[in-house]
C-alpha positions in Angstrom: -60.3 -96.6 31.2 -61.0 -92.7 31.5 -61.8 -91.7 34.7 -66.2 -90.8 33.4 -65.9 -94.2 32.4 -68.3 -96.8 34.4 -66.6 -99.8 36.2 -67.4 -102.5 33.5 -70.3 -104.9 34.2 -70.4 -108.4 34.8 -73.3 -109.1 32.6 -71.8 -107.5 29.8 -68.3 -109.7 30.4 -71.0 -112.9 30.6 -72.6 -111.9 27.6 -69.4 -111.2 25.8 -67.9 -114.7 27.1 -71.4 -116.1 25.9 -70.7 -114.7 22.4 -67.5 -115.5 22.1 -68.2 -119.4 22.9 -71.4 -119.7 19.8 -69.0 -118.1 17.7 -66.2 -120.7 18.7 -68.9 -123.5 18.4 -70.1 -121.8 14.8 -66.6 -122.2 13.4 -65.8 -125.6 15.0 -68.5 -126.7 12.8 -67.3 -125.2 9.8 -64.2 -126.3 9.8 -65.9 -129.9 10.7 -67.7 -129.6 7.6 -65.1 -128.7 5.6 -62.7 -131.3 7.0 -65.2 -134.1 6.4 -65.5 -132.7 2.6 -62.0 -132.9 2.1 -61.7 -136.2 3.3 -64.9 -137.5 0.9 -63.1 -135.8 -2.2 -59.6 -137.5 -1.3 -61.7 -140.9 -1.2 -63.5 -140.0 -4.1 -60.2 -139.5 -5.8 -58.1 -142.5 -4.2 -60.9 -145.0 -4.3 -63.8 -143.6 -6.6 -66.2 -143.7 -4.3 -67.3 -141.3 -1.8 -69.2 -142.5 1.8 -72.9 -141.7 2.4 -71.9 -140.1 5.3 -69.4 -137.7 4.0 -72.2 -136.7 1.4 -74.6 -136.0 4.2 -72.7 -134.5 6.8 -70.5 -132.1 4.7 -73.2 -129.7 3.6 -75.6 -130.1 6.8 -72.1 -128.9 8.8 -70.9 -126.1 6.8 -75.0 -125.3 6.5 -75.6 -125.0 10.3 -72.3 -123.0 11.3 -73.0 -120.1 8.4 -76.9 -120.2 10.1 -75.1 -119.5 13.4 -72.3 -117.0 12.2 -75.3 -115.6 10.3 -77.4 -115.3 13.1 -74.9 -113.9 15.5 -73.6 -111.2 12.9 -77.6 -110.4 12.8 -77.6 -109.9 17.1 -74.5 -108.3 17.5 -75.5 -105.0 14.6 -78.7 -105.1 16.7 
């Protein structure tokens, strides 16, 4: 820290910590959704079939954490 510099500010930290935990929470659904897609194509190629589930959840995970990365990238260049 230079010596013009001022002491750093809490709410900034807060803020940063604040960030820091969507973005966490952005990429723990992605990989969700992409785990959960993996796991449909390896039934769909062991069994044949795929679960409803995996159909639904895959896209509507991987959908919601790029609208949060999305949306964060958009705050943070403001």
């Amino acid at each position: 820290m230079k010596q013009n510099d001022p002491p750093p500010d809490p709410l900034d930290r807060e803020l940063d910590d604040a960030r820091a935990e969507q973005v966490q929470e952005a990429n723990g659904m992605l990989s969700m959704g992409a785990g959960i897609g993996a796991i449909g194509a390896l039934s769909a190629l062991a069994f044949g079939a795929v679960c409803p589930i995996c159909v639904v959840a895959t896209p509507a995970l991987v959908g919601v954490g790029l609208y949060k990365r999305m949306r964060l990238h958009r705050r943070a260049k403001q």
